[in-house]
Structure formats: C-alpha cells, structure tokens
C-alpha positions, 0 to 999 in steps of 0.5 A, a space after each residue: 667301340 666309340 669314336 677315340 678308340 677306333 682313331 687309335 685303332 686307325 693309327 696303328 694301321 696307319 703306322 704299319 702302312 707307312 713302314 709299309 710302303 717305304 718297303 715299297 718304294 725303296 728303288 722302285 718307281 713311284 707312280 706306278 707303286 701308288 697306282 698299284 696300290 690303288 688298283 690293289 685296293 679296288 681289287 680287295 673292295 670288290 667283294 664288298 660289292 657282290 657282296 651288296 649285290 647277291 646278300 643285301 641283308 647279310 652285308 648289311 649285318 656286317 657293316 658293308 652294305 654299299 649305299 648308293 650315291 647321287 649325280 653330287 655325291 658321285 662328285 664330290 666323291 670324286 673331288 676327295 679322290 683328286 686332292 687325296 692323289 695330289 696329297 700322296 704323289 707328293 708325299 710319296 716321292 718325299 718318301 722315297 728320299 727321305 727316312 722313315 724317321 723324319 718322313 713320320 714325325 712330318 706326316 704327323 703335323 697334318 692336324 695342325 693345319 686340320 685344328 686350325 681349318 675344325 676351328 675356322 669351319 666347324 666351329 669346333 671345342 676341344 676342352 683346355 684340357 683336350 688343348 693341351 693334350 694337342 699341344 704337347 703331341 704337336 711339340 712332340 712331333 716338332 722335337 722329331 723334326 729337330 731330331 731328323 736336322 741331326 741327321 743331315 736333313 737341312 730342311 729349308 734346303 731339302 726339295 723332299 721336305 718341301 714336298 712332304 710338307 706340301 702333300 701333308 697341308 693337302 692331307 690336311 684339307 682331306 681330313 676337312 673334307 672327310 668330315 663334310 662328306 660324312 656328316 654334313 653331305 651324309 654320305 654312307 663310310 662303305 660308299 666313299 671309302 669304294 667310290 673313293 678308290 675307285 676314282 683314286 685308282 681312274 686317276 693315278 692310271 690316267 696319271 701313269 698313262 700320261 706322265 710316266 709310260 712315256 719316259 720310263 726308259 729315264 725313269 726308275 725301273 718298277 717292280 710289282 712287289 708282294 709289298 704292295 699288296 701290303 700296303 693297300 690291305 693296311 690302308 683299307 683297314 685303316 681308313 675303314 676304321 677312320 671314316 667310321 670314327 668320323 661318321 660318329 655323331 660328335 666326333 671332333 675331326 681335330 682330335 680324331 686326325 691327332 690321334 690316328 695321326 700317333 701312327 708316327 709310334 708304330 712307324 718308329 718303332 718298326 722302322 727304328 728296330 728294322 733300319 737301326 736308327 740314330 738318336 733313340 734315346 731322344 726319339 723316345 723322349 718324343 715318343 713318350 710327349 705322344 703318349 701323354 698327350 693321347 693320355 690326355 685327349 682320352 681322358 
C-alpha cells in the first residue's frame, strides 16, 4: 500500500476517533480522560514489547519489531511527546465545549500551517495540480467554519475557539516534526509511535498529579468509560498507519497531513447522523469540496 492510501486509511481512524473521544469527554473531566487515554494506549503497546522481546524474528515479520533508540533519539522522542500533550490538552477541552460539527472542520485546518512550514524547511513541491486539490479542501474546511458562525459560535469571542486553534497550530509543528523524526533522524514508526506514548502517558500523569488531583473537588467528576478505551485503540491505528505513510521515501508531509486531516467526513458523518445536526445540506456541499480535492491529490 503506498504512502496516499494509508493517509486515507489514517484519516478514517482518525475521524472515528474523534467522534470517539467526544463521547468521552462529554461531562467528564479532562485531564485525567487524556491521561486515560494514553496510559490505555501503553497498555495496548505493551504486547509489542514481549513480542520483540521473546519472538524478534517473528515481530519482525509483522512489521513490529522495537528498534532501539539512542540517548538523542530518547530525546527527541520525548520532546514530540511534550508538544503533542500541549496540542491535545488544549484541543480537548476546545472539545469538550465545542460541537463536533465545528470542532472537526477547525481541527482540519492543521495542514495550512503544515504546507506552509513543508514549504519553509522541506522545500517541499506539490504540482499545481496537487495545489489546487490543497486549496479547494483548505476552502472547504473554511465554509465549515462559516457553517458553524450559523450555530451561534462567534469565534473571535469564543474562548474554545481560541484554544482549539491553538492546539491545532501545535499539531501543526507536530506533523514538521514527525516527518524530521522519521526521515531525517531515522527513527524506526514502532519505536517512536511506543517511546512516544510512553512519554505521553509520563507527562499527562505528571500533569494530573500537579494540577488536577489537587482541585478535583471544584473540578468535573471523572468517570473511566468503556469510551476510552476507544478512543486509544482508534488512535494507535491511526497513527501506526500515519508514521508508516510518512516513513515512505517520498512522502510529502504536506499532502500526507491534508489527507489524513479528511478525517473531518467521518466525523460528520457520524456525528451529524448521532447528534442530528443543523445545515446538512450545506455541510454537504463542503464535504463533497474534500472529496474533489482528495480526488485531485491522488490522481
């Protein structure tokens, strides 16, 4: 499977994931969901690890061997770690207060900022016709944007909006950085995507032991749903299939963070269907822009 077709594969995890987690948050305490979350994820990785251990040769058959890492590449896993949690504490408690609806579309714009830093560092070249197939999903998620303004969502006055956006500029150098860790740095996609949520679930821990244990009794009751468990299995796959598409010699970061970023279908489709939103005529009228513009970086 090439480089394009797993960032589609990634999206569609992506995009359940989303809806995913806003089952989880929904009346429920933040942090200690995303530190849930991760500490799940470690716990679904750990048989990758006695796997290595016990059967090399046969976990390396699978894909799944666990290189190991140097002293650096410890570090620079652990920094990915620490913008990635900077990322997702302020995008989810954007979701948490925000629809799904506008919440998705927001989320997406993540490879405008990616382009331009490909375009700056990588010296990345998508064709004109690969531009355009940008411009219009980029035009698309805007109208969605707009859709959400129909809603009652004043963004310049939102606080929410304002956090999502910023968690999604830190995603953004994420994805720069992913591409660094994987090709330039050579770091192996089973490695980082373990040490990675290692760190994650070290931080987000930390993180809860710091800020929220001490004022839980004016914070959100947290409730351990079966929905959280969800939401890491969907992320693992969706970011094991991500780090493989970008460890491809080739792969362009800026049309692999656009496509996997068409997670915003699914997340319509399914949140639109379950929560019965408004305007989804018009929403599929953006939606069909994404689709021609896949169409159009594929080709």
């Amino acid at each position: 499977m090439n480089w394009v077709a797993l960032s589609l594969l990634s999206a569609l995890f992506l995009g359940l994931y989303d809806v995913a987690k806003k089952t989880a948050l929904d009346r429920n305490a933040v942090l200690p969901v995303l530190f849930a979350c991760s500490a799940c994820s470690l716990g679904l990785l750990l048989p990758v690890v006695l796997l290595s251990s016990l059967a090399p040769g046969l976990a390396a058959a699978w894909g799944l061997a666990l290189k190991p890492l140097s002293a650096h590449g410890h570090l620079l896993v652990l920094a990915k770690a620490g913008i990635v949690t900077s990322s997702w504490v302020l995008s989810y408690f954007a979701l948490k207060h925000l629809p799904i609806s506008l919440a998705a579309p927001i989320r997406a714009s993540a490879p405008l900022f990616t382009i331009l830093g490909a375009l700056l560092i990588f010296a990345e070249r998508p064709t004109p016709v690969q531009w355009f197939g940008i411009s219009l999903i980029l035009a698309s998620y805007w109208a969605f944007s707009l859709l959400g303004l129909r809603e009652g969502i004043v963004f310049h006055k939102n606080r929410w909006v304002w956090c999502l956006f910023a968690g999604t500029l830190v995603g953004a150098v994420s994805g720069l950085y992913d591409k660094h860790l994987l090709q330039a740095a050579g770091l192996s996609a089973m490695a980082l995507q373990f040490w990675f949520t290692l760190y994650a679930a070290l931080i987000q821990g930390l993180i809860v032991a710091c800020l929220w244990l001490p004022l839980r009794s004016r914070s959100t009751p947290f409730d351990l749903r079966p929905s959280i468990l969800l939401v890491s299995l969907l992320l693992l796959l969706s970011d094991a299939i991500y780090f493989r598409a970008l460890a491809v010699p080739g792969a362009m970061v800026s049309i692999v963070s656009t496509l996997r970023r068409t997670n915003v279908i699914v997340s319509f489709a399914v949140g639109g269907i379950a929560s019965r939103e408004r305007n989804r005529r018009e929403k599929a009228l953006a939606l069909l822009g994404v689709l021609l513009g896949i169409g159009l970086l594929v080709r």
